[in-house]
Steps between C-alpha positions, in 0.01 A plus 500: 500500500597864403547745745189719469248647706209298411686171624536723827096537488427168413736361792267740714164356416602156610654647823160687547314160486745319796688306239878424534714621214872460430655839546869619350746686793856522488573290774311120346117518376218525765156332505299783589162550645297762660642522904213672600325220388449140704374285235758638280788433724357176589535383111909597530523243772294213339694608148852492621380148774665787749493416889223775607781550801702681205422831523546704154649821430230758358655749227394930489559729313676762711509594816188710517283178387685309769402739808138382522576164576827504719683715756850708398791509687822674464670187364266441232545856384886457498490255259222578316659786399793344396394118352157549377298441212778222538539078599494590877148422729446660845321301787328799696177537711119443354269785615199333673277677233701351182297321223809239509329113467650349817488180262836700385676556844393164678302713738807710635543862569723511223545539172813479249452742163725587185450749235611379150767641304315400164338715278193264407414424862559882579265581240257199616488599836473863386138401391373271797308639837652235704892339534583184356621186699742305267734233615712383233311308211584151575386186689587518845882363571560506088736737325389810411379643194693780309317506196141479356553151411649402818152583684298339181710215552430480881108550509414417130137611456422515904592914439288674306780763357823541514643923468795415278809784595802266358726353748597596841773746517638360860384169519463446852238603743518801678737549838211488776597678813266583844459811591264456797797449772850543476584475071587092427544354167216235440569383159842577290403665200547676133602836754851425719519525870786692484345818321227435745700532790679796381183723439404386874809563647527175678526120430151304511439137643450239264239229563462348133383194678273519822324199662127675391469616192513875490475624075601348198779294407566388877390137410774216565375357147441761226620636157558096411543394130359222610793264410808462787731746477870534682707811547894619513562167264793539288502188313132357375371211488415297109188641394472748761398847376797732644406883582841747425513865595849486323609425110673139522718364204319152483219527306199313584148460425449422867645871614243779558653853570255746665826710493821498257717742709431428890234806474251462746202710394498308189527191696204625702314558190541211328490251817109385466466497105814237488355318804166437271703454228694196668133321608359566197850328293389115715796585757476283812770728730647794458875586633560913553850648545631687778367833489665791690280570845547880478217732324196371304740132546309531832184469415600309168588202739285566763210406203760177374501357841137488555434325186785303606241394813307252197 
């Protein structure tokens, strides 16, 4: 699908009547539905076979759309400022008169929200009286999708339409961090800590794996090809597909680069297309490469060892 605005309207006339559409952002595509809405929310659950104790992150606008539904604290303005529209989502206080489903927050006080960095969304929720919930367009625990296709290819006809904005620019979900106490990094994202901390002036807990599930992406088991996959391998096995962020001088139709030069945002970008790629090729295991654990590496292996959990 072209870019154009009556793609924009028609993706609004399905959210209007509580259907679940595939949405583009620049982080991995959403499955979007009204999060004013119960029914609509409750379809995202059944549709992605999501634990309802999963709570989703809800995507605005700006700012001003966001203040009717949550509380804003000095924090949140900080990095606002500085990291949004952008692939960064803020955990912060619901007001106890917000439309919010609770289906969304699991019945807590809180709720986590982003504001896309992608012109069609932007545009999208330029038109809509209400924010969108959208967890990434998948089923629940699977790899995420980066591309029209990818979400096609995940719910077949289940979704009624798919808003296609070409492939995700980042490729990874968004860095999720709560606001509500002192600042701790939930989820490593497409945003790094570091530039984080630096705006805040201080360095943040991490808790990228609590005991109760908190926001997204803190399941043991999740971003899984499906297929058993090994990392730091320098050697792989016969018949084993082989992920390289660096050019080797064996050629082989077994080697899959998401990176030729050790570059990490393209590594980051390309990570879930050649994971799909690999499952779709009749691969039974996958072997990935050491990747350096400093930047978006963080987060790029944070997402290989949970689908390493399979």
């Amino acid at each position: 699908m072209k870019f154009n605005q009556s793609n924009i309207k028609k993706a609004k006339k399905y959210l209007d009547k509580n259907c679940c559409i595939g949405v583009p952002t620049e982080t991995v595509y959403g499955l979007a539905a009204n999060a004013y809405s119960n029914v609509a929310v409750k379809k995202i659950f059944k549709l992605k076979n999501r634990p309802k104790t999963n709570p989703l992150i809800v995507h605005y606008l700006d700012i001003n759309s966001l203040k009717k539904d949550c509380l804003i604290n000095d924090n949140f303005i900080k990095l606002y400022k500085k990291f949004s529209p952008g692939p960064i989502t803020y955990i912060l206080k619901l007001k106890k008169d917000s439309k919010i489903s609770r289906n969304i927050t699991n019945h807590s006080k809180n709720l986590a929200v982003r504001f896309p960095n992608h012109k069609m969304l932007k545009n999208l929720l330029k038109l809509l009286d209400y924010p969108l919930a959208a967890p990434s367009a998948n089923i629940s625990n699977r790899v995420s999708a980066v591309k029209a296709t990818d979400v096609r290819e995940e719910f077949g006809k289940n979704i009624k339409y798919i808003l296609d904005g070409g492939k995700s620019t980042i490729g990874l979900e968004s860095t999720i961090i709560n606001l509500t106490d002192k600042p701790t990094v939930l989820r490593l994202g497409g945003l790094n800590i570091e530039k984080i901390q630096k705006v805040l002036g201080s360095k943040m807990n991490i808790n990228i794996t609590p005991k109760k599930i908190i926001t997204s992406g803190q399941m043991r088991i999740h971003y899984s090809p499906g297929i058993p996959l090994q990392m730091n391998i320098v050697e792989p096995k016969k018949d084993q597909a082989f992920i390289l962020i660096k050019k080797r001088k064996i050629k082989s139709n077994d080697y899959f680069y998401i990176s030729k030069k050790n570059n990490l945002n393209e590594a980051a970008k390309n990570l879930y297309s050649c994971l799909r790629k690999i499952k779709n090729a009749g691969y039974k295991s996958i072997a990935v490469e050491r990747i350096s654990n400093k930047g978006l590496g963080k987060a790029i292996n944070d997402r290989l060892n949970r689908a390493s959990n399979f």
